[in-house]
N, C-alpha and C positions, 0 to 999 in steps of 0.2 A: 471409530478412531477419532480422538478428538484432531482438532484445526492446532496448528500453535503459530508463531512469528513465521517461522524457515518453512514450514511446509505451506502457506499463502504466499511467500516470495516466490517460491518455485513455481507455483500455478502460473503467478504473475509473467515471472520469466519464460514459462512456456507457452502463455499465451501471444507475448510477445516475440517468441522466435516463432510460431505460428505464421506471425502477419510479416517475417522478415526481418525483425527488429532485436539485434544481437547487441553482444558488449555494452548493457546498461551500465551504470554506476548508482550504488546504494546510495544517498547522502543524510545527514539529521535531518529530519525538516523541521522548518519553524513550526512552532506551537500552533495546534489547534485544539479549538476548545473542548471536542467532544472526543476527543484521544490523549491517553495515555501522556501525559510528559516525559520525553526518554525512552516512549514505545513506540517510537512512530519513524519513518522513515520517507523519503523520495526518492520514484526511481525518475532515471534522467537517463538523455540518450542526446549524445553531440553537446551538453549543455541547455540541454531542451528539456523539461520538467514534464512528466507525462502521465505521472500519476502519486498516487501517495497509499502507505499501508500501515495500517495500529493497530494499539488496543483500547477497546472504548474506554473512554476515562474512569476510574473507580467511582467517583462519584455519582456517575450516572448508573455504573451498573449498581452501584446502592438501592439506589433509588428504584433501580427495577426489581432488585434481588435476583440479576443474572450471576450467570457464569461468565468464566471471561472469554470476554466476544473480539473477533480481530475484525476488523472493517478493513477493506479496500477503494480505491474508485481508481480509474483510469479517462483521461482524457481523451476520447475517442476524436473529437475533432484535431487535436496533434498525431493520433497516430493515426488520421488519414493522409497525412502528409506524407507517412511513408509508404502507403499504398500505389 
C-alpha cells in the first residue's frame, strides 16, 4: 500500500495520542527546502510546534528518480515536555 499526505498524518497523530498528546492543529508551515512547496504541513499542540510533515521536493526526487516520498520529523525534546 503506498504511504500518501493523510495516512502519515494519522501515524503521526497516533503516535502522539500514544504519548498523551491530543487536539493537535494542522497549520502551513513555512517553506523548507527539501519539501514540497504547498505540501508540507506543522503539527502544533498549545501553540507549541512539535513537528513537521511533506513531500520531498520534486526536484530532489528528480534528481534521485524517486517516487514520491513524504518525510516526517517530530521534535522529541518538546514532546518530552509532555511526558
Amino acid at each position: 500500500m503506498p504511504f500518501s499526505f493523510g495516512y502519515l498524518k494519522g501515524v503521526i497523530e497516533n503516535i502522539l495520542e500514544t504519548a498523551g498528546i491530543v487536539n493537535c492543529q494542522w497549520q502551513n508551515a513555512d517553506p523548507v527546502a527539501y519539501l514540497h512547496p504547498g505540501k508540507c504541513a506543522r503539527i502544533e499542540h498549545r501553540n507549541i510546534a512539535l513537528g513537521i510533515l511533506g513531500e520531498l521536493h520534486p526536484t530532489i526526487r528528480e534528481e534521485w528518480d524517486a517516487p514520491r516520498i513524504y518525510l516526517f520529523e517530530l521534535d522529541f525534546g518538546k514532546l518530552l515536555h509532555y511526558a
